[in-house]
C-alpha positions as CSV (number, residue, x, y, z in Angstrom):
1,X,23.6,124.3,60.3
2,X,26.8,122.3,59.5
3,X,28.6,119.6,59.2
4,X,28.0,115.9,61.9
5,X,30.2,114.3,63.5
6,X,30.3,111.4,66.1
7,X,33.1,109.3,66.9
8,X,32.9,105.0,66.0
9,X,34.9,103.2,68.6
10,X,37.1,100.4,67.3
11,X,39.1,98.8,70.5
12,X,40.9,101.6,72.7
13,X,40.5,104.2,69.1
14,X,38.1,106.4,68.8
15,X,37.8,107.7,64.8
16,X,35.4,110.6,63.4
17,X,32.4,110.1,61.8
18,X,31.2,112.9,59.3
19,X,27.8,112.6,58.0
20,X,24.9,114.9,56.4
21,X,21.8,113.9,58.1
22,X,19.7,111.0,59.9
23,X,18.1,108.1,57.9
24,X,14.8,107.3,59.9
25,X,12.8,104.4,59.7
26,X,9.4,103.2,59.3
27,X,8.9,104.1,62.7
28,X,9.4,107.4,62.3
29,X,7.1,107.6,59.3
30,X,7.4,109.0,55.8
31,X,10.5,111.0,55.3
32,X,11.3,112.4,52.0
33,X,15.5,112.6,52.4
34,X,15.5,109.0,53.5
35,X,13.1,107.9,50.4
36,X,16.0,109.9,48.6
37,X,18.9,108.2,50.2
38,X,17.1,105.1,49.2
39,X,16.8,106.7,45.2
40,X,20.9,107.3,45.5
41,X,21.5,103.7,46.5
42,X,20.0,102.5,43.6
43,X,21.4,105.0,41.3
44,X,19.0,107.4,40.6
45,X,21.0,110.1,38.6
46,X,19.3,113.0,40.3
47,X,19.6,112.0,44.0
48,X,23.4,110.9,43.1
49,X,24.0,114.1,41.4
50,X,22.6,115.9,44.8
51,X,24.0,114.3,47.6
52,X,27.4,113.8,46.1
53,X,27.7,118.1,45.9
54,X,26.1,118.5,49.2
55,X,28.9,115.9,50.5
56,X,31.4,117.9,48.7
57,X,30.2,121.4,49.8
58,X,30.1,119.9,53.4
59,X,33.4,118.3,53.4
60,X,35.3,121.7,52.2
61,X,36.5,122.7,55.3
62,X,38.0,120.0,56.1
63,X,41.5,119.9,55.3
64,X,42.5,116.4,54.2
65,X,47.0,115.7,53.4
66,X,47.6,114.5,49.5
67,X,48.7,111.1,50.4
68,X,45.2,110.5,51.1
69,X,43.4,107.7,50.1
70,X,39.6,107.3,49.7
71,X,38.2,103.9,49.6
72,X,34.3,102.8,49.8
73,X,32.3,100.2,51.4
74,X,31.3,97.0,49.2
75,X,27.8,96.3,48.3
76,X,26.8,92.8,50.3
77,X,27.0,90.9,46.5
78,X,30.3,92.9,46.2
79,X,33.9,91.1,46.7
80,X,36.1,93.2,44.6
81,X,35.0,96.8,43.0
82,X,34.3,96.8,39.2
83,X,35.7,99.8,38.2
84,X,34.1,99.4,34.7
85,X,30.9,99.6,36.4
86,X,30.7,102.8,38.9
87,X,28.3,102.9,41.8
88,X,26.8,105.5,43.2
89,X,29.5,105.4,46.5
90,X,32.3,105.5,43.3
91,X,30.9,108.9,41.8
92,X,31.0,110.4,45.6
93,X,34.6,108.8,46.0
94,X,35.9,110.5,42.7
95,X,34.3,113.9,43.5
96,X,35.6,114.1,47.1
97,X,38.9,113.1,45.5
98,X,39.0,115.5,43.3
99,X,37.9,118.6,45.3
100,X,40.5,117.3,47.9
101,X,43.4,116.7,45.7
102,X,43.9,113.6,47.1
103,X,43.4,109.5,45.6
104,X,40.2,107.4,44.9
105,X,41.5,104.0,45.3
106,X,38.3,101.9,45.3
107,X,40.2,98.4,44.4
108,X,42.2,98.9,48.1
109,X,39.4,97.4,49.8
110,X,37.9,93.8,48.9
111,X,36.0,91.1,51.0
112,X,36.8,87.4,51.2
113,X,33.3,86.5,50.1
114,X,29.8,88.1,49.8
115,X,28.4,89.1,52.8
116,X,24.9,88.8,51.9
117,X,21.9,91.0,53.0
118,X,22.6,92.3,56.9
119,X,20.5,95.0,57.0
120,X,17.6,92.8,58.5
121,X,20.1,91.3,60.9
122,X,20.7,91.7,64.6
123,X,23.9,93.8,65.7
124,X,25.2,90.3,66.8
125,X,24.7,88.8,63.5
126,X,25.8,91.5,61.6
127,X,29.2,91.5,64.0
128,X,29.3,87.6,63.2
129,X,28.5,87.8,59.5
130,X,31.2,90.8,58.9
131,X,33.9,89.7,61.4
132,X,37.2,89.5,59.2
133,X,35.4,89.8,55.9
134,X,37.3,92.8,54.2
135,X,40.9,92.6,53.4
136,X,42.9,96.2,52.4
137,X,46.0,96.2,50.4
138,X,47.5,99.4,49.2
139,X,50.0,100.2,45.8
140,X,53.2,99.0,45.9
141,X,56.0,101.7,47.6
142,X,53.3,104.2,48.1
143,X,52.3,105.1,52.3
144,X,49.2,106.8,53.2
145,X,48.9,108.9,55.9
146,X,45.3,109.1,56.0
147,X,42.2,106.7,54.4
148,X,39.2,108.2,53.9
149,X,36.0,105.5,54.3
150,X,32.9,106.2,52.5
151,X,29.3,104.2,52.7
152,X,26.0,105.6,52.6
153,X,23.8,105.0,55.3
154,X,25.3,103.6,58.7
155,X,23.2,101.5,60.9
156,X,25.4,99.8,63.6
157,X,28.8,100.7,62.8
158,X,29.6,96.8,62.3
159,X,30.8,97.4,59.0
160,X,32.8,100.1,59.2
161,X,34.6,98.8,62.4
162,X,35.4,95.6,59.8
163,X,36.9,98.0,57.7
164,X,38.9,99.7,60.5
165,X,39.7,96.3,61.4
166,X,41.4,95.5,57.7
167,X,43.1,98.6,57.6
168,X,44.8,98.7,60.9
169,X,46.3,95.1,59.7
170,X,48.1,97.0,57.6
171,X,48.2,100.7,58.2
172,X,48.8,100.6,62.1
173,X,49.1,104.5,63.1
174,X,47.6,106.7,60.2
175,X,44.4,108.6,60.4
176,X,41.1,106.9,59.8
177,X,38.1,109.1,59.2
178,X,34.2,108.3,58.1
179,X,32.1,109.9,55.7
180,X,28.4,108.3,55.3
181,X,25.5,110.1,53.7
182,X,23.1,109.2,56.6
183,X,22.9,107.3,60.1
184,X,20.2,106.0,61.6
185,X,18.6,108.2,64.4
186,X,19.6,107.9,68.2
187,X,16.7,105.3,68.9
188,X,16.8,103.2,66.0
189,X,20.9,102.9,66.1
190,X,20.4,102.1,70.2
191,X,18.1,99.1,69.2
192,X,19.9,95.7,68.7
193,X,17.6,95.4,65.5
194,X,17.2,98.3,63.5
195,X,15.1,97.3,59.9
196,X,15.6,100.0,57.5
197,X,12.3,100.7,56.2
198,X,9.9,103.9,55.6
199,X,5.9,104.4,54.6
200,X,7.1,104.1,50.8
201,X,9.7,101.3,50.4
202,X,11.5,98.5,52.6
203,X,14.5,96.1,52.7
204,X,13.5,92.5,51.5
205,X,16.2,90.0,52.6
206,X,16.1,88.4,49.5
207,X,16.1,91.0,46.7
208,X,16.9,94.2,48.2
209,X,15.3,97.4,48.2
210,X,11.7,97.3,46.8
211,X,9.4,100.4,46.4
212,X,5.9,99.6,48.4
213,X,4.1,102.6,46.7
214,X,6.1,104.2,43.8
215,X,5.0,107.7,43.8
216,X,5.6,110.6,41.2
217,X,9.3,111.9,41.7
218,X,8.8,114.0,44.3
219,X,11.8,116.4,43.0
220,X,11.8,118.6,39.9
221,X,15.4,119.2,39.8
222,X,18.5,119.0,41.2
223,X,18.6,122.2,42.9
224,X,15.5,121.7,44.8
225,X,16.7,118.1,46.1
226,X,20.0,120.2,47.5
227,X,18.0,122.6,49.5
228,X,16.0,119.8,50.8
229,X,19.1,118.0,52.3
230,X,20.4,121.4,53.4
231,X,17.2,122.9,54.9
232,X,16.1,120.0,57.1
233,X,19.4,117.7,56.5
234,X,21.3,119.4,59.1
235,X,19.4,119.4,62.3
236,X,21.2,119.1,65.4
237,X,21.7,115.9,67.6
C-alpha cells in the first residue's frame, strides 16, 4: 500500500505524477471510489472531506521546500478562480498547503477563455482545444522553486501538459510535480477516446455530470469513505 506515481512527459521533461487510485469507466462496471470521485467533483461535503485527508495523509512523506507554490486546474467554464467561491480542488489546495507549510496560490493559473466540456473528446481534440489555453503569472518579487499542480481525475494528461506548458513560459528550471485524486486505468488512458462514465452516472457534453440511478449514499460517514479509498484505493499498477 502507498503512495502512485508515474511520470507525464512534456517535450525532453519528464515530471512526477502522484495520485491515490484509478478512476475506471463504464467499461469496467460499477465502482464505488469512482462514483465517489464523481460526489467530490460536485462538492459533496463528505467525499471532499475524505479524499482531501487521504491526499494529505498520502502526501506526508514527501518533503516539499517553503517557496512552494500550489496551484489547481480550472473547471472547463473556469477562466480565472473565484476565491469567494471555493471548489472542491481549493479545499485540497489549502489543506496540502497547510500541512506542507508552503502557499496556495490558486489565482496564479487562469485560461484565456473557457475550454468547454473535453472529457467526451478525442486525445487530439482535447490537445487542440487546450493548446496554449492557460497562462501562469506569479506575485511580484517572489521566485518559486517548486509549483505544485492539483486536478482530480486525469484522463490524457493534455491538460496538465498545458499547464506545464504555461509554467515553463515563465518558471524555466524549477520543479514541477502532479497530484490528482485518480487516473484513468492503463486501458482506458491507452485509448484515443476514453468517456468517463460508470453503471451509475455519465458525462453529458452539454450539462456535465448527471446521475443515471441516484442511489442511497452508499457511505455513513466519513471514516468509512477513508478506509474505502485506503483499502482498495491503493492497488498496485
Amino acid at each position: 500500500m502507498g503512495l502512485h506515481s508515474r511520470k507525464i512527459i512534456w517535450g525532453k521533461e519528464a515530471f512526477t505524477h502522484h495520485y491515490l487510485c484509478h478512476y475506471k469507466p463504464l467499461t469496467a462496471g460499477h465502482d464505488e471510489l469512482s462514483r465517489s470521485l464523481i460526489h467530490f467533483k460536485n462538492g459533496r461535503p463528505l467525499h471532499v472531506e475524505a479524499w482531501t485527508e487521504c491526499a494529505v495523509n498520502a502526501l506526508k512523506k514527501i518533503h516539499y521546500a517553503k517557496e512552494c507554490a500550489i496551484v489547481r486546474a480550472l473547471g472547463s467554464q473556469e477562466v480565472l478562480v473565484d476565491e469567494t467561491v471555493p471548489q472542491s480542488l481549493d479545499v485540497l489546495g489549502q489543506h496540502l498547503a497547510k500541512s506542507f507549510g508552503c502557499h496556495y496560490l490558486p489565482s496564479a493559473l487562469s485560461k484565456r477563455r473557457a475550454s468547454g466540456k473535453v472529457a467526451a473528446l478525442s486525445l487530439a481534440e482535447r490537445i487542440h482545444t487546450l493548446d496554449g489555453i492557460y497562462n501562469f503569472s506569479i506575485p511580484a518579487l517572489r521566485s518559486f522553486k517548486e509549483i505544485f499542480v492539483l486536478d482530480d481525475i486525469t484522463t490524457t494528461g493534455a491538460t496538465l501538459r498545458s499547464i506545464i506548458e504555461a509554467i515553463r513560459v515563465v518558471l524555466p528550471t524549477c520543479i514541477i510535480e502532479i497530484f490528482t485524486l485518480a487516473t484513468t486505468d492503463r486501458v482506458s488512458r491507452d485509448n484515443d477516446f476514453t468517456k468517463l462514465s460508470s453503471a451509475s452516472y455519465e458525462w453529458v457534453t452539454t450539462t456535465g455530470w448527471k446521475m443515471v440511478e441516484e442511489e442511497a449514499e452508499m457511505y455513513l460517514t466519513k471514516d468509512h469513505l477513508i478506509a474505502k479509498i485506503w483499502n482498495d484505493g491503493f492497488v498496485d499498477d
